[in-house]
N, C-alpha and C positions, 0 to 999 in steps of 0.2 A: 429713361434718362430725364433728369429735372432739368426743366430751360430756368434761365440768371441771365440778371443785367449784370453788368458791368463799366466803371468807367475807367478811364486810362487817359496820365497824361497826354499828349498830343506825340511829344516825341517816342514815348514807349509804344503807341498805338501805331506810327511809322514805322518801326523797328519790327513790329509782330507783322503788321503788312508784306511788312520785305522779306521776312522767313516764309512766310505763306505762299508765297511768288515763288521765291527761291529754290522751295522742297516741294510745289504745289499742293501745295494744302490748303486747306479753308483756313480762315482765324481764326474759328471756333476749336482748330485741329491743334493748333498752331498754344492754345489755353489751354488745351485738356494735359496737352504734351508736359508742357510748363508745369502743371498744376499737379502733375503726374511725378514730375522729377523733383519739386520742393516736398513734398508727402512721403518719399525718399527719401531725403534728407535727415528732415525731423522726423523720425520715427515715433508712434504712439508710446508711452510710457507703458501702457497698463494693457502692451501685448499677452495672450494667453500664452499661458507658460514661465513668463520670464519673474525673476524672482526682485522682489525689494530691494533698493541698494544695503551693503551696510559696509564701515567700515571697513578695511581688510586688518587680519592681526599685526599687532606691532612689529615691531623688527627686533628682532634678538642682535643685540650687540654689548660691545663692553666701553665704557667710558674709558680714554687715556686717563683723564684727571679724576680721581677719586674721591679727593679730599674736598668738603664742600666750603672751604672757605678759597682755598684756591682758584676754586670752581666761581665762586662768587667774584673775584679778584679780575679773572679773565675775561669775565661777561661785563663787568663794570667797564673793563678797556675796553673790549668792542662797542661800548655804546656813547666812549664818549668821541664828541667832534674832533677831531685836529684843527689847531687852530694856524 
């Protein structure tokens, strides 16, 4: 096991106090826990096995509007403001 310092606000350092008390644990217990369940969280990218992201394939679909001036006509209304 590696020993670490650590420093901790005052009120967070109360709060890990009071879990330590509460579940009787050390504080030292009280950080591994903690430190245990955020390592969890965020999982390492570059677990063995897992593959690269990459895109996923497009989506097969059909445009209503075909026509690309039409197309163009509709996209100019959605962008303008109302006034």
């Amino acid at each position: 096991m590696i020993r670490t310092q650590i420093q901790l606000p005052d009120q967070l350092y109360r709060e890990v106090q009071r879990v330590a008390e509460t579940q009787e644990w050390s504080i030292a217990e009280v950080i591994r826990r903690g430190a245990e369940a955020i390592t969890r969280a965020y999982p390492s990218i570059k677990e063995k096995g897992s593959q690269a992201w990459s895109l996923p394939p497009p989506i097969r679909s059909r445009m209503l509007v075909q026509n690309p001036v039409t197309l163009k006509e509709l996209v100019r209304g959605d962008m303008e403001s109302p006034l």
